[in-house]
Every structure is written in C-alpha cells, then in structure tokens.
C-alpha positions as CSV (number, residue, x, y, z in Angstrom):
1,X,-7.2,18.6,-9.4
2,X,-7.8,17.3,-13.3
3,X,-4.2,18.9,-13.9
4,X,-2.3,17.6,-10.8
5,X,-3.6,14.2,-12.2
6,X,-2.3,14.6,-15.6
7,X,1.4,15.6,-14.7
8,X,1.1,12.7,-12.6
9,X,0.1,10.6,-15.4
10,X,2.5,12.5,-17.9
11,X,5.5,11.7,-15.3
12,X,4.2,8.1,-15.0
13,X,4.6,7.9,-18.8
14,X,7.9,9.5,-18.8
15,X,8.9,7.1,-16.5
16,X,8.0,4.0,-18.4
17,X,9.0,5.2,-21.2
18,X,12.9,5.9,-19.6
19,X,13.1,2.2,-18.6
20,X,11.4,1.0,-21.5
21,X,15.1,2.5,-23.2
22,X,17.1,1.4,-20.6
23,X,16.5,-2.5,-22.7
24,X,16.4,-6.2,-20.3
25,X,19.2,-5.2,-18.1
26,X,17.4,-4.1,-15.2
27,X,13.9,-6.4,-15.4
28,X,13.1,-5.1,-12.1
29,X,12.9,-1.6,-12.6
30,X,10.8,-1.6,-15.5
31,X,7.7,-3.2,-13.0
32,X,7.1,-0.5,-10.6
33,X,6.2,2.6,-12.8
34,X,4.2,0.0,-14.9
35,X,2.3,-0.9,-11.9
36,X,2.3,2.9,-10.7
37,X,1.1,3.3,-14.2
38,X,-1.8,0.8,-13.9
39,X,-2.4,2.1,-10.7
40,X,-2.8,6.2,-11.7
41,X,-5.1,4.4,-14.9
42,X,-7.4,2.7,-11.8
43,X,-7.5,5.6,-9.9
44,X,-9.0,7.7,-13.0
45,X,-11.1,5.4,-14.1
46,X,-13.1,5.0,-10.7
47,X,-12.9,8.8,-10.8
48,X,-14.6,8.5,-14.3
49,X,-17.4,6.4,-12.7
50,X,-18.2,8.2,-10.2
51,X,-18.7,11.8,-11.9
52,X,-20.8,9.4,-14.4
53,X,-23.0,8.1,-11.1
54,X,-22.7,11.4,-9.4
55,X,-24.2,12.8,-12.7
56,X,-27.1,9.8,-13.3
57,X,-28.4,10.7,-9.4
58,X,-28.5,14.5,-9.9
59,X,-29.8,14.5,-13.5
C-alpha cells in the first residue's frame, strides 16, 4: 500500500514538474496535478494521523 502511494506521489511530482517546464502558455494545465498534488499530500497526512491515533489507543 505505502509503495502504490509513493509512485503515486512520484508520478504526481513528475507531473508538476513537466508543466512547471512547459512556462505560462497553458495556465490551466499547470492547476490540476497541483491540486492532485495537494490532494495525494491530504490523503497521507490523514493516513499519518491515523496510524498516530491508531497507535495512542493500542499503546
């Protein structure tokens, strides 16, 4: 699951990155694997929280 999540994250990266190059020709492009991006970060992050409550109620 952990490595599923990081090719996602690696492809999301990728992705930026390749319209990051691309320069301010296409403005719109460059927002939706930024917010897929932000989106992946959320998703991992609530993850993160809750292994760290899952692991405060079993301790």
């Amino acid at each position: 699951m952990i490595l599923t999540k990081r090719n996602i994250f690696g492809e999301a990266l990728n992705m930026v990155h390749i319209n990051s190059s691309f320069g301010s020709e296409q403005p719109h492009t460059k927002k939706k694997p930024l917010a897929f991006y932000i989106f992946i970060m959320l998703g991992i992050f609530i993850l993160l929280n809750a292994v760290l409550i899952g692991l405060l109620f079993f301790r």
